[in-house]
N, C-alpha and C positions, 0 to 999 in steps of 0.2 A: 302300272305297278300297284295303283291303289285298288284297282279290279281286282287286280291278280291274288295280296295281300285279304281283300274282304271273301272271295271264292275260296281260301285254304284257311280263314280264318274260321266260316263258317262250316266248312267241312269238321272239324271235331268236333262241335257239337252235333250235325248230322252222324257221324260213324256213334255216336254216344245214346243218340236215338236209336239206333238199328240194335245196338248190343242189348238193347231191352229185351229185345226176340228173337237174336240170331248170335251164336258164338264167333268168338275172332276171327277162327278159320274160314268160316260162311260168307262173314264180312267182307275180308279180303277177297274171297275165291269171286263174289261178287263185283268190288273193287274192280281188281285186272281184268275180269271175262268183261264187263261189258264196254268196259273205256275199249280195252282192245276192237271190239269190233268198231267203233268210231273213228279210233285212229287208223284201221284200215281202211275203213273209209274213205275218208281223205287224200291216203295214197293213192289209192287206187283214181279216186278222180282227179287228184293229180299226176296219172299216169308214172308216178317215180317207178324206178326198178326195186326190183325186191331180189335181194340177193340170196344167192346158191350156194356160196362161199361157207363150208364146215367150219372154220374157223372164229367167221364173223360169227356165225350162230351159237357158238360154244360162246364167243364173246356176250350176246345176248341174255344165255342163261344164267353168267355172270352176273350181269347188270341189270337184271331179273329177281337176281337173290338179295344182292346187295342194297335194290334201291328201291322194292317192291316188298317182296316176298317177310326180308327180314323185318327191314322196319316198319312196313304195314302191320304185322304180326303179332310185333313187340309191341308196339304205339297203343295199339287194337285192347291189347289182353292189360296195359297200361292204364285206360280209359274206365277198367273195369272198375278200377281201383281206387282211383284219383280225378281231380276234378280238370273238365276239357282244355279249362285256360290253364292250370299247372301245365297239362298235358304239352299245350303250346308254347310258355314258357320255354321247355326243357327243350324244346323241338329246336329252338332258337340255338342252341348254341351248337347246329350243324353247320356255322359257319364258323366258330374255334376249332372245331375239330378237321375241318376241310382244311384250314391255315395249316394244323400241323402237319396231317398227310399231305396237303400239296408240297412242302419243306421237303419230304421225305425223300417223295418219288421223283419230283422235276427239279430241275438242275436250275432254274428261272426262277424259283417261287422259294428262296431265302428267306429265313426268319430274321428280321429285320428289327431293330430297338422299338419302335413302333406296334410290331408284329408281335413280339415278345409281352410286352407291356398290354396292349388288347387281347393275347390270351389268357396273360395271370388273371386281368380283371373279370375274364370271361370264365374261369374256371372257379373262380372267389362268387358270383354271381348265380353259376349252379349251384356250388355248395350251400350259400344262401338260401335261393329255393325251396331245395331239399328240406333244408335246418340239418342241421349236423345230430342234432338228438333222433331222429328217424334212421340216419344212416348205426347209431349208435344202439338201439336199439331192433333195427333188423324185423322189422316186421313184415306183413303182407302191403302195406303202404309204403316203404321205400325200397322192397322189392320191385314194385311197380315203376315206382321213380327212375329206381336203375334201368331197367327193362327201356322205359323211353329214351333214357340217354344213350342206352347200347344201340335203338332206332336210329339216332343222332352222330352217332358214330359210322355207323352202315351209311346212312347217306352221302358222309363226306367219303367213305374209300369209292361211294358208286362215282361220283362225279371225278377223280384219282382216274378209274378205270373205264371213263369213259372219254373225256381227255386221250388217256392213252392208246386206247382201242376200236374207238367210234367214230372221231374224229372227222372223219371222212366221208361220212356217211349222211344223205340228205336227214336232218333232226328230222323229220317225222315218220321215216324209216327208221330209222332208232329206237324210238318210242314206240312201234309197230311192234316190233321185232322182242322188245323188253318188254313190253305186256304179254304178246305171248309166249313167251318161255315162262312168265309169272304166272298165267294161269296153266300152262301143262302140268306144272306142280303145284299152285294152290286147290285146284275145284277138286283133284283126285286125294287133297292131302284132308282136305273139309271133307270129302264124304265118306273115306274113311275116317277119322277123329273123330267128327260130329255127326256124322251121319248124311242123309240124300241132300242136296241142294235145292227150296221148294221158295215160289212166287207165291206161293198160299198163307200172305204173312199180313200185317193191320194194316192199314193205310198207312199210318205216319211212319212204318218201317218201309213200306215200300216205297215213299215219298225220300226218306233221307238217304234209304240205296241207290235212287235213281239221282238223287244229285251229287253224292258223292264220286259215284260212277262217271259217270257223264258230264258234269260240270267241274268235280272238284279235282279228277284223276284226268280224263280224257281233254276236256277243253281248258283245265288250267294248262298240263302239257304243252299243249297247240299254242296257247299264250305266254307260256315262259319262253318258250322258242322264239317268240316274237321279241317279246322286251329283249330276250339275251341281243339277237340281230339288231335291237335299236340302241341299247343302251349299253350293253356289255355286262359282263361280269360283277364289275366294281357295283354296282346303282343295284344289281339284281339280290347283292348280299345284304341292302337296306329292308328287303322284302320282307326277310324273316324278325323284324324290327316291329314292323306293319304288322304283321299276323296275329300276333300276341296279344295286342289292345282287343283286336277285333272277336278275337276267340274268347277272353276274357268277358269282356260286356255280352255279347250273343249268350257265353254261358248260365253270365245272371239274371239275363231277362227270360230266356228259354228253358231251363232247367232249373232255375235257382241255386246256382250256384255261389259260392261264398269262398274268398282265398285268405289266408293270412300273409298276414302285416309280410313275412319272411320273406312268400311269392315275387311280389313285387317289390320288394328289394333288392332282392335277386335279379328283377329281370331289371331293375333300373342301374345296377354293375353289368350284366351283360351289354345291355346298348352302351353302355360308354366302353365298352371294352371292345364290340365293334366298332363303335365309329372313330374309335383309336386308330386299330385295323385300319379302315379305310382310308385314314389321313387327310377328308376333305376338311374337317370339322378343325383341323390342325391348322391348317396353309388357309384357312378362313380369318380364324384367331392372330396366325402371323399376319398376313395381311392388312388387316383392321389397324393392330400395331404402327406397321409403315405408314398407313396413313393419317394415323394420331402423330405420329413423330416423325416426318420427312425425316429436318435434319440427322437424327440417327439411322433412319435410313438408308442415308447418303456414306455414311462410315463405317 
């Protein structure tokens, strides 16, 4: 988790690098093409099938839009605007918004008093962030802000709709299959917008593409899959927890970046409003209790 957390943490400041010399579109179209050929890869040497199924593949360009295409996009043209740890920050509260679409869609995934209580604090934490005089005045800087939380939102209906439609599917045929549906439509959507797709770029752009690609798209993938299969769910939403610190410091020592006092405010109500959510931080707390007071305890 802590690999995983410093790999996605350091990826925003790398996509913030590349935007020095390549528009969001480029970014991204790069993004998907090349993690996609790694995670074929791997299928392939792990001999998985690769399914025929129109339907799975409609499902793919789905899970393509929702969890690539869109918020890559957004996040990307986000980044232009705002500083990488805000950026991270906001990214963070794709596990509030996961809580309420999972509510939605599954008949299992109840808002719960707990659930309830770590979204408000979790939406009170964005708005923080933000500051409310940015939303109030409506500029190009909380345009942006919005733009990453609408990324933050796409994320949570992707994992909704993959849940419901992927399911079954070996995870790294999944991940195969959503990359490429993400790039049939990002590299032709970049070369018309912004024009040809060219590796003719500075070193430190071709350095932060290549590990955003390939370390922070393609082998973070391969590793979320993993931790999901060891740890689950619950431990994997601690992740986006992790990220924030990480993307934040990387941002000041590598860009010079600087946040206000509001940012991490913000993001210090969104982690209690996850780990509300998650309820260990709770049943740790009662615990403790019991053991300071048996006898009540006992009654």
């Amino acid at each position: 988790m802590a690999a995983l957390a410093t790999i996605w943490g350091m990826s925003f400041v790398s996509i913030r690098i590349a935007l020095n010399e390549v528009g969001p579109l480029t970014s991204v179209a790069h993004r998907t093409f090349w993690a996609m050929l790694v995670v074929w890869a791997v299928v392939l040497a792990m001999r998985l099938p690769v399914p025929k199924d129109r339907r799975i593949w409609a499902a793919f360009f789905v899970m393509g839009m929702l969890n690539n295409v869109l918020p890559f996009t957004l996040m990307a043209w986000g980044q232009l605007h705002i500083e990488s740890g805000l950026t991270s920050i906001l990214n963070a509260s794709t596990a509030i918004f996961g809580v309420l679409v999972a509510a939605i869609v599954f008949a299992d995934e109840r808002l719960t008093a707990p659930k309830v209580i770590g979204v408000a604090l979790g939406f009170l934490g964005v708005a923080t962030a933000i500051g409310l005089e940015n939303l109030r005045d409506f500029d190009i800087r909380s345009m942006a802000q919005i733009a990453v939380v609408a990324g933050a939102v796409s994320y949570a209906l992707a994992s909704a709709w993959a849940r419901k439609t992927l399911g079954h599917l070996p995870l790294q045929v999944a991940a195969a299959g959503m990359l490429t549906a993400s790039s049939l439509v990002t590299v032709p959507l970049a070369i018309w917008i912004e024009g040809p797709v060219t590796l003719a770029l500075q070193t430190d752009t071709l350095l932060a593409i290549g590990y955003y690609a390939f370390v922070g798209t393609a082998g973070a993938y391969l590793l979320y899959y993993r931790i999901l299969a060891m740890a689950g769910s619950g431990n994997l939403m601690l992740v986006t927890l992790m990220i924030a610190p990480v993307a934040i410091v990387a941002g000041a020592l590598i860009l010079g970046e600087k946040l206000a006092t509001n940012a991490y405010a913000g993001f210090a109500l969104l982690a209690i409003g996850l780990a509300v959510i998650d309820g260990r931080l709770l049943r740790r707390v009662r615990g403790s209790s019991r053991l300071i007071d048996p006898e009540r305890s006992r009654r």
